[in-house]
C-alpha positions in Angstrom: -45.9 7.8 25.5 -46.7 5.1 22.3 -49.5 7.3 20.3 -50.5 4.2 18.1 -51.1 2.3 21.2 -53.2 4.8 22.3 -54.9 5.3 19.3 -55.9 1.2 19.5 -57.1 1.7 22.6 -59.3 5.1 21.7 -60.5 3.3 18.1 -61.7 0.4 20.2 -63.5 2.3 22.7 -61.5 0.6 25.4 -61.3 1.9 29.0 -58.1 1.9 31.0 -59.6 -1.3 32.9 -60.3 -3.0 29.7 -56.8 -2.2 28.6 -55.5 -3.2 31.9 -57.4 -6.8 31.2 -55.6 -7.4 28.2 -52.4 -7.5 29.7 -53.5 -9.2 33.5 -53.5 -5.9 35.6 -55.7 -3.7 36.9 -56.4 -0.3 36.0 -54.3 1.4 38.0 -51.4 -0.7 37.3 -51.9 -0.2 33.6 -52.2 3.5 34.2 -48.6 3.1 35.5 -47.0 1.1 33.3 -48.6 3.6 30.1 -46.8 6.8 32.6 -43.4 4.9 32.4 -43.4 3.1 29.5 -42.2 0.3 31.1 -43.7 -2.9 29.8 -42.8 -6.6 29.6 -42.5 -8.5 27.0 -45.6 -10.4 27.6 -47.5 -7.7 28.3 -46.0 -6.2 24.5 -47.3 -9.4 22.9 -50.6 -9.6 24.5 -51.3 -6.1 23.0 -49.8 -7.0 19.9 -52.0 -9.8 19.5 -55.1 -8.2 20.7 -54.8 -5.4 17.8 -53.1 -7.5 15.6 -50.7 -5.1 15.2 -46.8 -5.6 15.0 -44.4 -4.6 18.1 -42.9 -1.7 15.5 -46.0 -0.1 15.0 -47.9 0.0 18.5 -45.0 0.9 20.7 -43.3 3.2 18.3 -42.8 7.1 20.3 -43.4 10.1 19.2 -39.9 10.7 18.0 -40.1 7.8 15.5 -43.1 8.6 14.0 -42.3 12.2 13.6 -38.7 11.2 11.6 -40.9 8.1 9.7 -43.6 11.6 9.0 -40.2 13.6 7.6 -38.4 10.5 6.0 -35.5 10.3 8.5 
């Protein structure tokens, strides 16, 4: 669902548990959440200050990079 996100997570070497403790859930909650996208705002900001990366860049989909990729 957010390719950069998961590509912070696989450059770190971070399990889905690990991932999960970033944002105060378990793994299986974080599985979840990565399945529907569905985030809160905190949880957005912990990950944002965890890879110190802005909110544009980690949750941006596939369709936005693709048209960033083409120069839409």
């Amino acid at each position: 669902m957010y390719p950069n996100l998961l590509g912070q997570k696989a450059y770190h070497h971070l399990t889905d548990e690990a991932m999960g403790k970033i944002i105060n859930v378990g793994r299986h909650s974080y599985r979840e959440k990565i399945k529907s996208g569905n985030f809160s705002i905190s949880e957005c900001r912990a990950f944002c200050k965890y890879f110190n990366k802005s909110f544009d860049y980690l949750f941006a989909t596939e369709e936005e990079i693709e048209n960033k990729q083409k120069g839409a």
